[in-house]
N, C-alpha and C positions, 0 to 999 in steps of 0.2 A: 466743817459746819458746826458752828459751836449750840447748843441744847436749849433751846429757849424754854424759860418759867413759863407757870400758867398766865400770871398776869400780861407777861407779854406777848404769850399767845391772843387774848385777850384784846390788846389792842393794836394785834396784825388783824386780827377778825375784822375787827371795827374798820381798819382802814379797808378791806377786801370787800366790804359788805357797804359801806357808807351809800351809797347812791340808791341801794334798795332800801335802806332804812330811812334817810331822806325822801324818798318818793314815798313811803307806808307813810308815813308821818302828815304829809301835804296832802294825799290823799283824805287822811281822816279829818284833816282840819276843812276842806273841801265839805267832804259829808258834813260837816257839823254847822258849814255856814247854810251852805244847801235846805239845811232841816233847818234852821233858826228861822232864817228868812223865807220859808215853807209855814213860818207860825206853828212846824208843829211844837206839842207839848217839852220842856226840857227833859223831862223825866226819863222819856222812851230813846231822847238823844243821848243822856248821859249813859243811863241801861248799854246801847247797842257800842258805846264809846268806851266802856269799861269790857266788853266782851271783843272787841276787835283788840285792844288794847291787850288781854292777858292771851287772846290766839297767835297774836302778834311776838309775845315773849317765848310764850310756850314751840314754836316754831325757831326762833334764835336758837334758844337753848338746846333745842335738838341738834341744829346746823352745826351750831359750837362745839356739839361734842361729838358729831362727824369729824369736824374742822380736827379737831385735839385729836382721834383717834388717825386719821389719816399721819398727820404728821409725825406721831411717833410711828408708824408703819413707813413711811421718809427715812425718818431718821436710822432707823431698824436695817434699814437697806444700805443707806450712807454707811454705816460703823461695820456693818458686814456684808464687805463690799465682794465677797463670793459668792455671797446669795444672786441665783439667777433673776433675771428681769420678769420673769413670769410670777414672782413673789412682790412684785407691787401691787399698790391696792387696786382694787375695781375702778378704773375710770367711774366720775359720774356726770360727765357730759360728754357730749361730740367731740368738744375741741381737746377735754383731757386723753381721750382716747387715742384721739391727731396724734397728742405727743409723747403718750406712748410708744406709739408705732415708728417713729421719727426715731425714739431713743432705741429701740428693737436696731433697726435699721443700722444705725451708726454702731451700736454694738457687734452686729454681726462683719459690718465692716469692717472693725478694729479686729476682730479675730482672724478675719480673713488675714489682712496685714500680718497680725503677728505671725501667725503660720509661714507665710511668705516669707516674712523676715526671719523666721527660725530655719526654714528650709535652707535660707541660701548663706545664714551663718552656719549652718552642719555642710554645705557645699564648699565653701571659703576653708572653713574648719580640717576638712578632707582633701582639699587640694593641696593648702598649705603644709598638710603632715605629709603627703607624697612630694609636693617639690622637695620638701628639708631632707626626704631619703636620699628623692632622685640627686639634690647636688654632693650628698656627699660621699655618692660611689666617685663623680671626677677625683675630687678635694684627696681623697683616703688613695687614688691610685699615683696622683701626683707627689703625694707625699713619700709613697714606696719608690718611684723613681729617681725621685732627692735622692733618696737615702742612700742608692746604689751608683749614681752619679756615671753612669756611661755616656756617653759618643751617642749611640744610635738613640737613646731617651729620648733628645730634643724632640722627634718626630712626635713623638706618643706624650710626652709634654703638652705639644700644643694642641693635640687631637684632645686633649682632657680638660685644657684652657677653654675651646672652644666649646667646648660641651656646657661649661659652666655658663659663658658668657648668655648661651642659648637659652637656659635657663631663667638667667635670670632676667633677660630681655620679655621671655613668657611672661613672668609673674608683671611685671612692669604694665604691656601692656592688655593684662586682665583688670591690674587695678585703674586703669585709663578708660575702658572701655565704655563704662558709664559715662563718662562726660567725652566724650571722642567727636560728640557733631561741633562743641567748643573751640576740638583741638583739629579740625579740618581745615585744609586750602587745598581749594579745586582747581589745576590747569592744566593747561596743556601738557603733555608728556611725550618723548618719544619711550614706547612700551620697550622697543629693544634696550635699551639705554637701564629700567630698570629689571630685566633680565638679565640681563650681564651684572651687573652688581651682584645681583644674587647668587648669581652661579660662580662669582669669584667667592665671594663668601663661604662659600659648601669644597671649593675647591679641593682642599687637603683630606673631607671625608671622598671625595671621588676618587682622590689617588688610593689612601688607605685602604679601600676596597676595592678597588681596581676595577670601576663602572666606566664603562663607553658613553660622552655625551656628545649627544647631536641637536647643537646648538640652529635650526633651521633660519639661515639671514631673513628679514623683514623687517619692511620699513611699514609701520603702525605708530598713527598719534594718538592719544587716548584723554579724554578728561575725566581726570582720576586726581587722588590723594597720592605722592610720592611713599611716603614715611609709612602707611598704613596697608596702600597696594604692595610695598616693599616686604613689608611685616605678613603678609598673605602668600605672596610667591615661596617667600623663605619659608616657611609651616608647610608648604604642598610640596616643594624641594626636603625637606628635610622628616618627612613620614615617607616620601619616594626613599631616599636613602636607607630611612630606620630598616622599611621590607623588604629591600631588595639586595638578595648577594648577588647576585650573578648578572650577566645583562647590560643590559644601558637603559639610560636614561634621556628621551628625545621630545626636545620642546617646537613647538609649530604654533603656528597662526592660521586661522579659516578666516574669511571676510564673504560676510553678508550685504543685503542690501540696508538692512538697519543693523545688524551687529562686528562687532571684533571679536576672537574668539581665541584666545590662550589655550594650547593645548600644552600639557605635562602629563607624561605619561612613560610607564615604569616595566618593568620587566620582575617586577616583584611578586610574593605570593599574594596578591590577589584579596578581594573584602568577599565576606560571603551573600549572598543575595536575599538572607534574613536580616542581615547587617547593616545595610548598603541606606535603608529609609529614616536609620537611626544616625547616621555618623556624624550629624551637625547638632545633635543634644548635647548640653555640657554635661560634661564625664562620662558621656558612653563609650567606653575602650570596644566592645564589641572581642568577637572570639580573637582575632589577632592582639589586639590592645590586653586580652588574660592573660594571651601566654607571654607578652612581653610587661612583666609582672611591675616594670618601671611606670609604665602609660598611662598617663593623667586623663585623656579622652577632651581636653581642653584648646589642643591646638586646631581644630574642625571648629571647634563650636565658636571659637573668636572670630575663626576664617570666617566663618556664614553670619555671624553679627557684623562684623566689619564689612565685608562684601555689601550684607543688604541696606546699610548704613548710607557705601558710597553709587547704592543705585547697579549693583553689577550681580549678576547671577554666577552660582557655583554649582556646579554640577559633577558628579562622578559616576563613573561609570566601569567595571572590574570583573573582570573572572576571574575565578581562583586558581591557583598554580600558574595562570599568564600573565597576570598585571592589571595598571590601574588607570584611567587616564582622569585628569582634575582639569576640568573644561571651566576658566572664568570667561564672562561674557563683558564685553564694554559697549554699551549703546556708542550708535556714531552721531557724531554732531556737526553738523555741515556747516557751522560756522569757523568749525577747524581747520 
């Protein structure tokens, strides 16, 4: 906003003001035909014509220098744009007052944002420094394997590929997740069909740890997102694995009169029951998620975004030292 002179203060006034000064004006010339053709005397018209006249100036020139001092208290505000909003001048009408409040208003709204947007660049910020730890314990053990080039390596090769690969498929679809109702297609599915996918996927961490799966047959259609349900299952299969040494790992189906019901459920140590209302916040690791000092607390929270995205409920349910069971729900649809 560039600084206006007096004089062009001057003839902003004029324009801001012309209608009242046009109407004072028409006015007295009114009065003066009024009084003329009244026959009264001229002398007492010119008198009351020369006092309207200099109350008429004397009233401008006050206005005007309202006008001028407001404006540098504008301008005051403009150039030190830290000065808070309550350092504008006094409203002196209704409708300046309006738009103060309007400007309050959107101020406070832009702060909000900012906040929000600083929040979840320190969230972005924090994730992205744990994935770049997390991938480069794989990276640094696969390079020690290189180095020593044995026979039984391969196994542990691709146990460390795979790690990576998981990784970086997380970050991918964290950064998707905002635009995901875009990148949706809803149909038909047989559920088993992407169950088995997944559990071939997980395959070589089932062998390496030496977990029992019991894959329960059923036949389930589902109207779901493949790529995204896919991305869901694998995150609930792969924290089963993170907790659990010992045990098996056993997948089932319930069926309701309105729902399908995915059951996954672990033999693992178990979420704690302070834990349990928090695990679909992003980055709550929760007491298990501290002591496994790698855990981002991100693989839940996309699950329960993605989930309530395609319309499906996530549920858990877990003792501690017994395990965990991860209940998605599929609404059924009778046109299936």
């Amino acid at each position: 906003m560039k600084k206006k002179s007096l004089g062009d203060l001057a003839i902003l006034w004029l324009k801001d003001h012309i209608k009242s000064i046009v109407l004072y004006l028409v006015l007295m010339f009114l009065y003066c035909m009024v009084a003329a053709l009244s026959r009264i005397p001229m002398e007492p018209i010119l008198y009351s014509t020369y006092v309207f006249s200099f109350v008429g100036i004397m009233v401008c020139l006050w206005d005007y220098q309202k006008y001028i001092k407001k404006y540098y208290a504008l301008l005051n505000v403009y150039e030190n744009r830290t000065i808070s909003l309550e350092q504008l001048p006094l409203p002196q009408s209704f409708i300046e007052g309006t738009y103060q409040e309007i400007l309050k208003a959107l101020y406070a709204n832009q702060q909000t944002a900012k906040m929000q947007l600083g929040e979840q660049k320190t969230e972005m910020t924090n994730y992205y420094t744990l994935w770049a730890h997390q991938i480069k314990t794989p990276i640094a053990a696969m390079k020690l394997l290189l180095e020593h080039k044995e026979e039984q390596n391969g196994y542990m090769l691709e146990t460390e590929l795979f790690k990576i690969e998981q990784y970086v498929e997380m970050v991918l679809q964290y950064l998707r997740l905002e635009s995901i109702s875009a990148d949706l297609v809803l149909k038909p599915y047989a559920l088993q069909d992407i169950v088995r996918q997944a559990v071939k996927k997980y395959a070589i961490s089932f062998i390496g740890k030496k977990l029992t799966l019991h894959l329960q047959p059923f036949e389930a259609i589902v109207l779901t997102d493949e790529k995204w349900i896919s991305f869901v299952i694998e995150q609930i299969l792969s924290n089963s694995l993170k907790y659990t040494q010992t045990g098996s790992i056993t997948i089932s189906i319930e069926e309701t009169d309105k729902e399908i019901k995915l059951m996954i459920k672990d033999t693992g140590i178990g979420i704690s029951p302070e834990d349990l209302p928090r695990i679909g916040e992003r980055g709550f690791t929760g007491y298990n998620g501290r002591m496994d000092k790698k855990s981002t607390g991100i693989g839940l929270y996309l699950c329960k975004q993605v989930t309530t995205r395609l319309s499906h409920s996530l549920e858990v349910t877990s003792t501690v030292g017994q395990g965990t069971i991860v209940t998605l729900g599929f609404l059924k649809n009778k046109k299936l």
